[in-house]
Every structure is written in structure tokens, then in C-alpha cells.
DOVO-944652 format. One record per residue (C-alpha): residue number from 1; x, y, z. Coordinates in pm, whole numbers, plus 50000, padded with zeros to 5 digits. Each point is the difference from the previous one (the first is absolute). Example, Ala and Ser with C-alpha at 12.3 -4.5 7.8 and 13.67 -1.06 7.14 Angstrom:
REM DOVO-944652
<site><kenu>1</kenu><east>51230</east><north>49550</north><up>50780</up></site>
<site><kenu>2</kenu><east>50137</east><north>50344</north><up>49934</up></site>
REM end
This chain:
REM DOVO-944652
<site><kenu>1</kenu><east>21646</east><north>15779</north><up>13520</up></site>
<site><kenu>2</kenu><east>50317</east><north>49933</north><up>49858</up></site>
<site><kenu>3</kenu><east>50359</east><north>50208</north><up>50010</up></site>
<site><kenu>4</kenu><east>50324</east><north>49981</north><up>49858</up></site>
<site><kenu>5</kenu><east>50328</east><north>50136</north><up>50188</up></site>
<site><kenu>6</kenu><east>50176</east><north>50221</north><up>49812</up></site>
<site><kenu>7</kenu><east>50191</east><north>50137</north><up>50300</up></site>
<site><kenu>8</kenu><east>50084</east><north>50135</north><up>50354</up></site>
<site><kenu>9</kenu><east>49993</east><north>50323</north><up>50135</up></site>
<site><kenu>10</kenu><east>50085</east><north>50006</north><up>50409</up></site>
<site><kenu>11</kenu><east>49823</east><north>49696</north><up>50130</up></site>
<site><kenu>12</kenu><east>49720</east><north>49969</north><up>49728</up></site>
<site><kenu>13</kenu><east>49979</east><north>49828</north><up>49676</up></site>
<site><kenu>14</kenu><east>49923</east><north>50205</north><up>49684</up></site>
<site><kenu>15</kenu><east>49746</east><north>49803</north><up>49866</up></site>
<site><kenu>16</kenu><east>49776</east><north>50037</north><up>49693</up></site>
<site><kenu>17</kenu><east>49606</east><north>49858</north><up>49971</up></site>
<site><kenu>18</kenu><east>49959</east><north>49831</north><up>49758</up></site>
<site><kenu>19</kenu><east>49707</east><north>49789</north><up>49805</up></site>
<site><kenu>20</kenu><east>50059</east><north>49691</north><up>49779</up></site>
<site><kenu>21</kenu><east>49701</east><north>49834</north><up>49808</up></site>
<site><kenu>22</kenu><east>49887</east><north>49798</north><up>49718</up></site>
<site><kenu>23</kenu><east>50170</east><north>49780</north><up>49789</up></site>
<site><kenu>24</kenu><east>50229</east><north>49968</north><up>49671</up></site>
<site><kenu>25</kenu><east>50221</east><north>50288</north><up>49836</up></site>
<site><kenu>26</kenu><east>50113</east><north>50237</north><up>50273</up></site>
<site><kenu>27</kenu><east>49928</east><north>50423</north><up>49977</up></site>
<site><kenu>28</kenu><east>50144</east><north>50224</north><up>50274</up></site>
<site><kenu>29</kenu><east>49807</east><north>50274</north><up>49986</up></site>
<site><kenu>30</kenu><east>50190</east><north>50331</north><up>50195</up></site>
<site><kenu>31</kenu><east>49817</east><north>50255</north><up>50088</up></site>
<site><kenu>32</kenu><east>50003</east><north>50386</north><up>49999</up></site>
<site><kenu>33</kenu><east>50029</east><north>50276</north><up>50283</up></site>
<site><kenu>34</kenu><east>49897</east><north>50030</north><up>50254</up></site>
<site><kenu>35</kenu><east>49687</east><north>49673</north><up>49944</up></site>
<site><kenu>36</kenu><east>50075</east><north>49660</north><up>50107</up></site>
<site><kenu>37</kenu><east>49989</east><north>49631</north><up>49794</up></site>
<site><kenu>38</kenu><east>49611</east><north>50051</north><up>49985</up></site>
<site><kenu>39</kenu><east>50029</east><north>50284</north><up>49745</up></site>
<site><kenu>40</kenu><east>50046</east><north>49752</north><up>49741</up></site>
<site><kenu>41</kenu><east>49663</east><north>49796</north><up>50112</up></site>
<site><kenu>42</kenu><east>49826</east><north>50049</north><up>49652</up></site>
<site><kenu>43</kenu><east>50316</east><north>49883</north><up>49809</up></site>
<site><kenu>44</kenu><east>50028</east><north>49641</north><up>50317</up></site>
<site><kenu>45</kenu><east>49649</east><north>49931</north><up>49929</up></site>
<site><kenu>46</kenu><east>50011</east><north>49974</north><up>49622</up></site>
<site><kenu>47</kenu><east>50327</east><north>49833</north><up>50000</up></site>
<site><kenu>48</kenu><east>49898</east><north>49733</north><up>50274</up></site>
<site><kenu>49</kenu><east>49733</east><north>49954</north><up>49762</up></site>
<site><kenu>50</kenu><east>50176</east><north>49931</north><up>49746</up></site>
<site><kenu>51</kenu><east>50204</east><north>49741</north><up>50145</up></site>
<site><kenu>52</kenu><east>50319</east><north>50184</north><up>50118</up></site>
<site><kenu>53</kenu><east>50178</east><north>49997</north><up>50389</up></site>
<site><kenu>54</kenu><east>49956</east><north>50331</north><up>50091</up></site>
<site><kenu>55</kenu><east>50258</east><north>50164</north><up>50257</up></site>
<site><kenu>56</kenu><east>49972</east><north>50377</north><up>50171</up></site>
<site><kenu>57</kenu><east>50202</east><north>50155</north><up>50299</up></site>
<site><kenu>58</kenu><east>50005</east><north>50312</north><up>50179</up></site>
<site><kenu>59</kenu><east>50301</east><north>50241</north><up>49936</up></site>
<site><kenu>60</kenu><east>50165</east><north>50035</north><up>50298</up></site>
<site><kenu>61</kenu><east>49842</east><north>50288</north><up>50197</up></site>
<site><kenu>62</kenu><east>49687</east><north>49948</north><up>49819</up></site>
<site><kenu>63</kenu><east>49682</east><north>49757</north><up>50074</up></site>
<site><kenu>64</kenu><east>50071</east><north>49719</north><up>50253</up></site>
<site><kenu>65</kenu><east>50405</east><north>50003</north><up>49961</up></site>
<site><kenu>66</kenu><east>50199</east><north>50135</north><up>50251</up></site>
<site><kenu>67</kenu><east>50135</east><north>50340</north><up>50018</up></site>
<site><kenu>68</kenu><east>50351</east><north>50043</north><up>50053</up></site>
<site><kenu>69</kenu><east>50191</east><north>50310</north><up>49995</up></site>
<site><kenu>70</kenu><east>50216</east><north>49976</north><up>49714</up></site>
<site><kenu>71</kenu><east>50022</east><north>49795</north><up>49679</up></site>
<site><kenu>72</kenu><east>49757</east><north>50217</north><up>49787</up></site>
<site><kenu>73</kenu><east>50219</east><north>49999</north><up>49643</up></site>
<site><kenu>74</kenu><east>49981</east><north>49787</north><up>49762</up></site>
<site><kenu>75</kenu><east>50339</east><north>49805</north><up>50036</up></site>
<site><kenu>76</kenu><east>49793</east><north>49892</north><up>50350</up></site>
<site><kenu>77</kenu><east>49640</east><north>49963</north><up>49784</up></site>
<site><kenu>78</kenu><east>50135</east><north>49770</north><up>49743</up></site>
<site><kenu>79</kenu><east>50156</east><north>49794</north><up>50251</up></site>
<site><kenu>80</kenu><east>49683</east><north>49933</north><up>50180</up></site>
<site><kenu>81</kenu><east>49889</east><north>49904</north><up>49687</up></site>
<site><kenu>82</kenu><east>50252</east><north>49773</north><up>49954</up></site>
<site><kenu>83</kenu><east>49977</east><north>49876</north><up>50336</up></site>
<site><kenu>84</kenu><east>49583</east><north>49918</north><up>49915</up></site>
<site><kenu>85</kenu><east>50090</east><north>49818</north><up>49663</up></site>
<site><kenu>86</kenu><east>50294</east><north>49803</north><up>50186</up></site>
<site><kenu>87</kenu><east>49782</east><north>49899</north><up>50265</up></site>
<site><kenu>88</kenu><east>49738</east><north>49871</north><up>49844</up></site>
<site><kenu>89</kenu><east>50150</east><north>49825</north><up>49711</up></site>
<site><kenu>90</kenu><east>49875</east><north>50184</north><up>49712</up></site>
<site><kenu>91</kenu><east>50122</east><north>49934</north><up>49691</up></site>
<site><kenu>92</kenu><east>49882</east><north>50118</north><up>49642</up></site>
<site><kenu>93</kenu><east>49809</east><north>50281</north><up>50162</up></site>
<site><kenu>94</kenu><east>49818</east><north>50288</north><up>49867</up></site>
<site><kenu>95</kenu><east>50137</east><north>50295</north><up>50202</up></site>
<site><kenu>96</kenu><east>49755</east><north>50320</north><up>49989</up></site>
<site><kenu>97</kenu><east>50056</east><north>50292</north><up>50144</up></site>
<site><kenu>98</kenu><east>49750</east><north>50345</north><up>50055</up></site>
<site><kenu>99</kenu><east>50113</east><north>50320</north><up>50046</up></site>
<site><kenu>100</kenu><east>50334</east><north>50000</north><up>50272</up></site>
<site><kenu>101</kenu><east>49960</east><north>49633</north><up>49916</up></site>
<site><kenu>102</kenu><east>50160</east><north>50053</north><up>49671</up></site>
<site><kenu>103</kenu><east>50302</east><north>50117</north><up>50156</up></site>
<site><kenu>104</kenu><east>50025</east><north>49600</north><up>50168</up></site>
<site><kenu>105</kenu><east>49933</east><north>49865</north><up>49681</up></site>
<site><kenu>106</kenu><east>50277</east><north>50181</north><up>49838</up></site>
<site><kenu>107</kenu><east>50221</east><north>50001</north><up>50282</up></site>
<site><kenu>108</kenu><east>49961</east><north>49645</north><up>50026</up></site>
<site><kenu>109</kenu><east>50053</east><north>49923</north><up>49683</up></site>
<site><kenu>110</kenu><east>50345</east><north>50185</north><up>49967</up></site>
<site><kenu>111</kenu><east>50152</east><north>49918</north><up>50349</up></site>
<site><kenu>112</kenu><east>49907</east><north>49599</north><up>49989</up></site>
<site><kenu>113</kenu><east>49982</east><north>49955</north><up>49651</up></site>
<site><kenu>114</kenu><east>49650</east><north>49891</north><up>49999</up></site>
<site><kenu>115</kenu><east>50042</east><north>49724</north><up>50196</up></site>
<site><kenu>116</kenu><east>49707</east><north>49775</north><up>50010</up></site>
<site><kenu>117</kenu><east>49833</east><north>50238</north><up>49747</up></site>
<site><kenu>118</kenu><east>49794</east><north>49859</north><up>49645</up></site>
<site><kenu>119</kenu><east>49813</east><north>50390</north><up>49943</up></site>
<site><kenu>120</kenu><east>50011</east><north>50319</north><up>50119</up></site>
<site><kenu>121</kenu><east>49697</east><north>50261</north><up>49993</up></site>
<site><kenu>122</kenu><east>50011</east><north>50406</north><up>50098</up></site>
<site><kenu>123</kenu><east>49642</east><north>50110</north><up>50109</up></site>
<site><kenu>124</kenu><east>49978</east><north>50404</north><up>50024</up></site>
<site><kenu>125</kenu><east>50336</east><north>49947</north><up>50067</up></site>
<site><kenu>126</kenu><east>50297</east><north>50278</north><up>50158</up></site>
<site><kenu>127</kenu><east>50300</east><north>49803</north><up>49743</up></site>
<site><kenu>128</kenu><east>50212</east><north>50084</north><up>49793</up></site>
<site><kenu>129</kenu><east>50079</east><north>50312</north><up>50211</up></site>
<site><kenu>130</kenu><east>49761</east><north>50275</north><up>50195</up></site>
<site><kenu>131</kenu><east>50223</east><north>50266</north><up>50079</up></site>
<site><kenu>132</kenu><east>50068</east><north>50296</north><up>49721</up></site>
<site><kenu>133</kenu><east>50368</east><north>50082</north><up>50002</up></site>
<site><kenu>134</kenu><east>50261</east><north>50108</north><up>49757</up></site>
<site><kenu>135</kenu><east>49984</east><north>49612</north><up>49914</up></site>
<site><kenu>136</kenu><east>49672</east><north>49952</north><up>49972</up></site>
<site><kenu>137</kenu><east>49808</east><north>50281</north><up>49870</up></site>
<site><kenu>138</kenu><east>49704</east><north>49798</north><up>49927</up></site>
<site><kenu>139</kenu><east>49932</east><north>49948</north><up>50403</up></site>
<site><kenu>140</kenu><east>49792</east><north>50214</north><up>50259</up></site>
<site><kenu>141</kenu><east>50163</east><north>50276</north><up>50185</up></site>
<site><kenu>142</kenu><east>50145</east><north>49908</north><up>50339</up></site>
<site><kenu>143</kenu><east>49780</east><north>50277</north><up>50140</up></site>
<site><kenu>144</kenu><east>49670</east><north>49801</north><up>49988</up></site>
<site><kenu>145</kenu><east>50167</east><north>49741</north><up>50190</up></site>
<site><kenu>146</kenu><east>50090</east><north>50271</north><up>50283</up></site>
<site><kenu>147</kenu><east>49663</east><north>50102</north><up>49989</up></site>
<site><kenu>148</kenu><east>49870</east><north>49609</north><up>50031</up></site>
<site><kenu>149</kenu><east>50221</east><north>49985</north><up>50330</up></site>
<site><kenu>150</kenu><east>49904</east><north>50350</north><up>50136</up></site>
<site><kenu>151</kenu><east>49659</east><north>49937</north><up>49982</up></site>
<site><kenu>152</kenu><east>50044</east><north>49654</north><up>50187</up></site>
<site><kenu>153</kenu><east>50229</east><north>50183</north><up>50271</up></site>
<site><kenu>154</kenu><east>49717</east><north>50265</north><up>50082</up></site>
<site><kenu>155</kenu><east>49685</east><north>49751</north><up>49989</up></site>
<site><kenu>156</kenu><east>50018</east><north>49667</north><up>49795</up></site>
<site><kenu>157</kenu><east>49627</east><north>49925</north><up>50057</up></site>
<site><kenu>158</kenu><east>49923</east><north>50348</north><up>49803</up></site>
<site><kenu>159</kenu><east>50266</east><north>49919</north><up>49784</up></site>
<site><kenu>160</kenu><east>49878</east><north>49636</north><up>49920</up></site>
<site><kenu>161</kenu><east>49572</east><north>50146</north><up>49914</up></site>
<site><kenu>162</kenu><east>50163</east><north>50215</north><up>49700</up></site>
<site><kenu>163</kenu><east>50289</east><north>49768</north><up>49917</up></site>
<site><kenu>164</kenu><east>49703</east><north>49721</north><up>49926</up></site>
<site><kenu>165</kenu><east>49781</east><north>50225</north><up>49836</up></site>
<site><kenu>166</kenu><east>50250</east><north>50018</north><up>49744</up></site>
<site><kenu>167</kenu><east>50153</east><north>49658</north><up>50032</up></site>
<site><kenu>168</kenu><east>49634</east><north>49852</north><up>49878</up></site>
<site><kenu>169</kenu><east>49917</east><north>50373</north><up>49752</up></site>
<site><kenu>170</kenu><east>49734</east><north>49989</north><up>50244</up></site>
<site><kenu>171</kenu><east>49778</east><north>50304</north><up>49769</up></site>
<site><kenu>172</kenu><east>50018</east><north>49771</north><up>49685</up></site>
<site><kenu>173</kenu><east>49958</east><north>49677</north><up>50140</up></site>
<site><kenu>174</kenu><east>49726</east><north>49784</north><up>50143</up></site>
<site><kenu>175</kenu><east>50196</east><north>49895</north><up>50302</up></site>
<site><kenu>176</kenu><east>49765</east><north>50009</north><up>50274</up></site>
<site><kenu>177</kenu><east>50055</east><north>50210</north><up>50382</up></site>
<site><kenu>178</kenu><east>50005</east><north>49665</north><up>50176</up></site>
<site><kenu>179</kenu><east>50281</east><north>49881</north><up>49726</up></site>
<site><kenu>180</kenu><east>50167</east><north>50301</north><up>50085</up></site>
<site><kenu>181</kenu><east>49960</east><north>50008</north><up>50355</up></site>
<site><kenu>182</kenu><east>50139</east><north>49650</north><up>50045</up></site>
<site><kenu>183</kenu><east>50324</east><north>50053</north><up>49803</up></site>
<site><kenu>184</kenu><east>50008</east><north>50318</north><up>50267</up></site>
<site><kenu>185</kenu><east>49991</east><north>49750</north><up>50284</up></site>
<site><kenu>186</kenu><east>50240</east><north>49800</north><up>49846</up></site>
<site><kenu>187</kenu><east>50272</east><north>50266</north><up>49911</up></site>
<site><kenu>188</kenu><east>49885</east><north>50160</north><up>50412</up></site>
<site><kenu>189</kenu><east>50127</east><north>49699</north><up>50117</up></site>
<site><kenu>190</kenu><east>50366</east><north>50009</north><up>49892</up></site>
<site><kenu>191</kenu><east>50296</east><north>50108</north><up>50167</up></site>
<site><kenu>192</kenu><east>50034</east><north>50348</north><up>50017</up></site>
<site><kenu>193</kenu><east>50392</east><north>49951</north><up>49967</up></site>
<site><kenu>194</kenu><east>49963</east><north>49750</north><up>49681</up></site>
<site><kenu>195</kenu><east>49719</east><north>50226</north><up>49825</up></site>
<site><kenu>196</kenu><east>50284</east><north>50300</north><up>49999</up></site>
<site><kenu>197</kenu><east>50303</east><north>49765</north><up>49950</up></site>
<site><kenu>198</kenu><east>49859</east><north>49820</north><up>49705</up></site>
<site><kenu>199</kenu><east>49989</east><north>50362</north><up>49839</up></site>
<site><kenu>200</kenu><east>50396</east><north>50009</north><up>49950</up></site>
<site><kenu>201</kenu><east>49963</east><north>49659</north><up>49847</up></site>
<site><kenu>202</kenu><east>49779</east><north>50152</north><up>49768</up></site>
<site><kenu>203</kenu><east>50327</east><north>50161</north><up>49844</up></site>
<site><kenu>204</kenu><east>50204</east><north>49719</north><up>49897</up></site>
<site><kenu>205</kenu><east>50127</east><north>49927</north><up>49668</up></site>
<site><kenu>206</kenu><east>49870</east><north>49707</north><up>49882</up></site>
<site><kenu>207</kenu><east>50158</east><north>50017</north><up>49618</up></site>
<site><kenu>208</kenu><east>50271</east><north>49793</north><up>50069</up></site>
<site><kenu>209</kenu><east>49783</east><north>49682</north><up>50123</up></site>
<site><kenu>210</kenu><east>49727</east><north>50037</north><up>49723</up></site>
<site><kenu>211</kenu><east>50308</east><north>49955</north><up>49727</up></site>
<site><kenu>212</kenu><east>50067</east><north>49684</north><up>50174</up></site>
<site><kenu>213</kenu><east>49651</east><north>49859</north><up>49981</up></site>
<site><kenu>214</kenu><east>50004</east><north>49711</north><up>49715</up></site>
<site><kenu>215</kenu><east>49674</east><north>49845</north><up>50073</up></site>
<site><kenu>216</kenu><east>49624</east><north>50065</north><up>49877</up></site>
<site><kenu>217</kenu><east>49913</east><north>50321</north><up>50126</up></site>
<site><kenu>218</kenu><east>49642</east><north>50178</north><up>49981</up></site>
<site><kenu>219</kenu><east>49933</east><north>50374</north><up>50082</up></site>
<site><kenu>220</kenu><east>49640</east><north>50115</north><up>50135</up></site>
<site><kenu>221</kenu><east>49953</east><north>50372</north><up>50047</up></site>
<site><kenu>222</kenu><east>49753</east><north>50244</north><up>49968</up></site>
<site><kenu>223</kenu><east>49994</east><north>50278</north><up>49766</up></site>
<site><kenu>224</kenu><east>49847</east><north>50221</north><up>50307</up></site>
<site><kenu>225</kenu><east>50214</east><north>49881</north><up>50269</up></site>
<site><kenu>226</kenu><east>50054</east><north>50365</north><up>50201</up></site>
<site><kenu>227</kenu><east>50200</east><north>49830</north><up>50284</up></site>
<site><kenu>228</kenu><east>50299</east><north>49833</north><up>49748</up></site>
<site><kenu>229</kenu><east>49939</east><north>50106</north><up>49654</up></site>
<site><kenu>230</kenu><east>50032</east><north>49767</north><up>49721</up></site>
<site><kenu>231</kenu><east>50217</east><north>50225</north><up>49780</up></site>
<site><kenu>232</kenu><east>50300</east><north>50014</north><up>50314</up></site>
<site><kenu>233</kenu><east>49963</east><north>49626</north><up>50088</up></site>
<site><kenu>234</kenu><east>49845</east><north>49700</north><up>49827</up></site>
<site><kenu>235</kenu><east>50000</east><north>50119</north><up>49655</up></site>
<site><kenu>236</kenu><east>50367</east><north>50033</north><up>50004</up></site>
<site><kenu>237</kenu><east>50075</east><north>49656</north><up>50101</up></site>
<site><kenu>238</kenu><east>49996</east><north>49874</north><up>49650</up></site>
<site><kenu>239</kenu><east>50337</east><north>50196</north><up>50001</up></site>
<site><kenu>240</kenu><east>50173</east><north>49790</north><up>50190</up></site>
<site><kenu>241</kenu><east>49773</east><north>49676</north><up>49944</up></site>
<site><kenu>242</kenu><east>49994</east><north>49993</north><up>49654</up></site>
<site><kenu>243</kenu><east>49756</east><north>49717</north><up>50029</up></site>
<site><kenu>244</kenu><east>49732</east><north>50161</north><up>50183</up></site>
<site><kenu>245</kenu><east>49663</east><north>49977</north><up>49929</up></site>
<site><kenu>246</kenu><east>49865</east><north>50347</north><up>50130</up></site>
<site><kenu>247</kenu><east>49603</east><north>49977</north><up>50062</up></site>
<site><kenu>248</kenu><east>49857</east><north>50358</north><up>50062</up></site>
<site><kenu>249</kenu><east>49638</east><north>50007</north><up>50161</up></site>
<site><kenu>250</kenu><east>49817</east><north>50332</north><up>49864</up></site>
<site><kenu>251</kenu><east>49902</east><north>50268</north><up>50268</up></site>
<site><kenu>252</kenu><east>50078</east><north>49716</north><up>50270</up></site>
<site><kenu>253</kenu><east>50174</east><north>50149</north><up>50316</up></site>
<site><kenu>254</kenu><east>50293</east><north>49889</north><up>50211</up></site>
<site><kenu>255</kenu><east>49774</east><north>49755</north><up>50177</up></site>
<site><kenu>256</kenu><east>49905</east><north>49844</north><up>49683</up></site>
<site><kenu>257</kenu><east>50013</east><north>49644</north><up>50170</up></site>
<site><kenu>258</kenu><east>49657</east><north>50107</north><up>50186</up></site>
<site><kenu>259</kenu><east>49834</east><north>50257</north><up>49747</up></site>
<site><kenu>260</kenu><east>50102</east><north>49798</north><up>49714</up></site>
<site><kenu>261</kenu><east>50019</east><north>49673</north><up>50138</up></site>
<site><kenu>262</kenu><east>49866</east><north>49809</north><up>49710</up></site>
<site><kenu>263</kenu><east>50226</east><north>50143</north><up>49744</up></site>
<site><kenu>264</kenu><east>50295</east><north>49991</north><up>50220</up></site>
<site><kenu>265</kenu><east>49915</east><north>49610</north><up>50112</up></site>
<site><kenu>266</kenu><east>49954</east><north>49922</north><up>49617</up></site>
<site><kenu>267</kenu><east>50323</east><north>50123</north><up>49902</up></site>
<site><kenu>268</kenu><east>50191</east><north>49821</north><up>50307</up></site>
<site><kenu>269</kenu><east>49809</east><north>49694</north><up>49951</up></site>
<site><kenu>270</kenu><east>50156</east><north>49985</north><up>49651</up></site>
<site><kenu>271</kenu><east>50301</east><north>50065</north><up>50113</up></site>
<site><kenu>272</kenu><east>50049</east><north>49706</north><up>50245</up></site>
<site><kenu>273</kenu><east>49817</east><north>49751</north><up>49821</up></site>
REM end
């Protein structure tokens, strides 16, 4: 097993798991709330197929990373991030992000300049910006994200059984119970305090780090996503990327990268070749 510091809390290092493999171009691949690295295991296995290093890690709080107290925004996030790519060397990479990952990507992008980075891709993504306000009418009202962390506060395991039967469109889709049942173990074994922390994240303004994003940049959402709709996140990227290439997968949900894995992998394989 392998871990990066990324700090100290008390007497314990903040450390994030982390899993390096293949050869060639480098893709980070971030992952979404509240999984772990392995979410993205049909996307690692085509890529290591087709001839690319590979490299996951656990958010903190999430998976096998430590779970500190604080340091769940994304000023924090992206510098984890930055911290991985430092570490191990990469250069020229392919940063992805799913979901809350998105907000790393962007974040990361605008607060270290892209350091390090060749492409950028937003899968089911939470940029440009989530939250509706007077400045962003096109987002989602604040209450559903009061609702999100009520409904963790009063039981987060009944919480999580609905939350994935939407995250996957579970009544359209041919996403098996065990499928389902094993993201549930997944998001079951977070941190209670970074599964409601990360939910404030959820409400940062990413508009002013897409506008600095100069390299390639793809855009893979479905048309039927129910947990971050297409129409108040990655179809308005191209806004502020003008050179966006926006791929929309029909009737796939937010989970697209399982569900739809072969259209989603064919896009991203594209992308980073």
C-alpha cells in the first residue's frame, strides 16, 4: 500500500492512499463523493490497456486516506492534488475529475496554474458553479444541499440506499443490486465528518478557475444525470472554456462511468490519446 503526506493533525500524518500503475502518458483520475480511487476501475482498466500510467487516490476522509478533522474545501482538495502530482513527478498529465472531483480539477487548475497539466476532463462534473444565487441563476437551490446534509445528520446509511438509487437512475438502468450494494459499502465506509463537510464544498464557485483553463478540455455528462444536472453544470463550461468539447451521453445517469462505461471510456480514451 502506498501513501502520500499531505499533512499533520496532533501527532498523526494526514496521509492519502494512493495507487500508481502502468506505463507512458500519465491520467489522474479524481474521484467523486463519497467512493474511493476504485470508482474509476472501468476507466484504469481500459487505459492500462491501452498503454497509459494510471494513478488514483482516496480523498481525504474517503477510502484508505486518513480522516482528519478539517481541510474539507477545495483550497485544501486541490492542494492534495497538487501535493500527488508533485510527488510523483507527473508531467504532461491528463487530469480527470468525477463529480466533487471536478471541483479539484478546476480548482487546481486556477490556483497552480496547471502545473504539470497537458489535458483536463470534467466527468458528471459539479464546475462551473452548483449553487443558484442572484449570480448564478442557472445553479440548484441551496435548499437541496441542506436537505443532502440533514439527511446524513439523522442516518447517513438511509441516506446513502436512496442517494445511490439515484446516483446510478437505478429504475432506468441495468446496474445490478450487487453493483449497487458495493458502491453502498464503499460510500458506508467514509467519515461521517467528511461525507457532511464535503457538502459545503459542494457550493463553491468554480467560474473563476474554468476561465483560466487554456488547455484541451473534454466534458462527459449525461443528459439524465438527477444528482448534478447537465443544464446547471457541464454544459455551461463551454462558457468559460470556449474550447470545450462537450460530449453528452443520452439517458446516461450521474454514474455514467459504470452504466455507460463504454461510451464514457471511448470518449476519454480519445481524449488522452
Amino acid at each position: 500500500m502506498a501513501f502520500i503526506t499531505v499533512g499533520k493533525e496532533n501527532s498523526a500524518d494526514i496521509q492519502l492512499y494512493y495507487e500508481d500503475r502502468g506505463s507512458g502518458k500519465p491520467v489522474l483520475l479524481v474521484h467523486g463523493w463519497p467512493l474511493n480511487g476504485g470508482a474509476w476501475e472501468r476507466q484504469s482498466a481500459m487505459l492500462l490497456e491501452a498503454g497509459f500510467r494510471v494513478i488514483t487516490y482516496d480523498r481525504r476522509g474517503f477510502g484508505r486516506s486518513s480522516a482528519p478533522e478539517a481541510g474539507y474545501d477545495y483550497n485544501t482538495f486541490a492542494g492534495d492534488t497538487a501535493k500527488v502530482i508533485e510527488t510523483l513527478g507527473l508531467r504532461d498529465v491528463a487530469l480527470v475529475g468525477f463529480s466533487m472531483g471536478g471541483g479539484e480539477v478546476a480548482r487546481y487548475m486556477g490556483k497552480y496554474n496547471g502545473k504539470g497539466v497537458a489535458k483536463c476532463a470534467f466527468v458528471s462534473s459539479i464546475a462551473p458553479a452548483l449553487r443558484k444565487d442572484g449570480n448564478n441563476p442557472d445553479g440548484v437551490d441551496p435548499s437541496v444541499f441542506e436537505g443532502i446534509k440533514q439527511g446524513i445528520e439523522h442516518d447517513r446509511f438511509e441516506f446513502l440506499n436512496a442517494f445511490f438509487t439515484n446516483f446510478y437512475n437505478k429504475d432506468q438502468t441495468k446496474i445490478s443490486d450487487a453493483a449497487l450494494q458495493a458502491s453502498f459499502n464503499v460510500g458506508a465506509g467514509s467519515s461521517y465528518g467528511a461525507m457532511l463537510k464535503c457538502v459545503d464544498a459542494w457550493l463553491e464557485d468554480f467560474r473563476p478557475d474554468v476561465k483560466t483553463i487554456t488547455v484541451p478540455t473534454l466534458v462527459i455528462h449525461g443528459d439524465s444525470d438527477r444528482i448534478v444536472p447537465a443544464e446547471a453544470s457541464g454544459k455551461r463550461i463551454p462558457q468559460f472554456v470556449k474550447h470545450a468539447h462537450v460530449h453528452i451521453i443520452k439517458n446516461a445517469p450521474h454514474g455514467c462511468t459504470w452504466t455507460h462505461a463504454t461510451e464514457v471510456n471511448k470518449a476519454l480514451l480519445e481524449f488522452v490519446r
